[in-house]
C-alpha positions as CSV (number, residue, x, y, z in Angstrom):
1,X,7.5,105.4,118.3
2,X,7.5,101.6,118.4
3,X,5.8,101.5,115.1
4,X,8.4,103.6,113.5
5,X,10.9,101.1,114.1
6,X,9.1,98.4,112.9
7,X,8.2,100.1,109.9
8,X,11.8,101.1,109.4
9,X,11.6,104.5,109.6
10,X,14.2,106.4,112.1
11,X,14.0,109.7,113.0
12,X,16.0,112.4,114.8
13,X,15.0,110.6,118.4
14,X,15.8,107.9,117.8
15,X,19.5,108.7,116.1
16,X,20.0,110.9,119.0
17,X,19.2,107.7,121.3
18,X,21.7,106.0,119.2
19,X,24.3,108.4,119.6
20,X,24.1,108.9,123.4
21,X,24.2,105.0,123.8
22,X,26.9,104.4,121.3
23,X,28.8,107.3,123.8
24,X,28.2,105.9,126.9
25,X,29.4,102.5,125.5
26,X,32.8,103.1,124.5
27,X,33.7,106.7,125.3
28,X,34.5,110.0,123.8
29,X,38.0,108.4,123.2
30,X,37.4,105.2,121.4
31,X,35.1,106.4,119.0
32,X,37.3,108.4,116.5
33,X,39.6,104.9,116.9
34,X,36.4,103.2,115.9
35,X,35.6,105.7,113.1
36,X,39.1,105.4,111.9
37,X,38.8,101.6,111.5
38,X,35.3,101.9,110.2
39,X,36.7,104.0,107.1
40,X,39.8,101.3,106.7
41,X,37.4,99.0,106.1
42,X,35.5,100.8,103.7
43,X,38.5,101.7,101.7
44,X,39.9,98.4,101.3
45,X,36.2,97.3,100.3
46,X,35.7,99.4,97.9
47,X,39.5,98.7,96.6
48,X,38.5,95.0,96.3
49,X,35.5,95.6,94.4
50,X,37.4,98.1,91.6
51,X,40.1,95.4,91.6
52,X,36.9,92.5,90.8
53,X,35.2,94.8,88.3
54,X,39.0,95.3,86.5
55,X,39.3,91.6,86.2
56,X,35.7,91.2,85.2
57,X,36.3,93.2,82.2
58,X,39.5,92.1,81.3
59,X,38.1,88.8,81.6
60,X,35.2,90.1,79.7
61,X,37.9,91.2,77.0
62,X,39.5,87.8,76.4
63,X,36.6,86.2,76.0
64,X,34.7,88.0,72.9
């Protein structure tokens, strides 16, 4: 089991061991508060990197 996580390989153990560690840590209440701020982050990422790739090409554009 120790090798596996070395090596990089997870499986449904230790996700499980995760998840009941990840529970006991903040709650059944604070994790859907964490989730929601987990996928507002992810959506303003992934808004910042359209908005880059627009100005790269428009960039792009200008330049040829």
């Amino acid at each position: 089991m120790i090798l596996n996580i070395f090596l990089g390989m997870i499986g449904p153990w230790q996700i499980i061991l995760i998840l009941a560690i990840v529970l006991l840590l903040f709650g059944g209440r604070k994790i859907p508060e964490l989730m929601k701020g987990l996928g507002g982050g992810l959506k303003e990422f992934k808004k910042a990197v359209k908005e880059e790739d627009k100005e790269d090409e428009d960039s792009g554009e200008g330049k040829a």
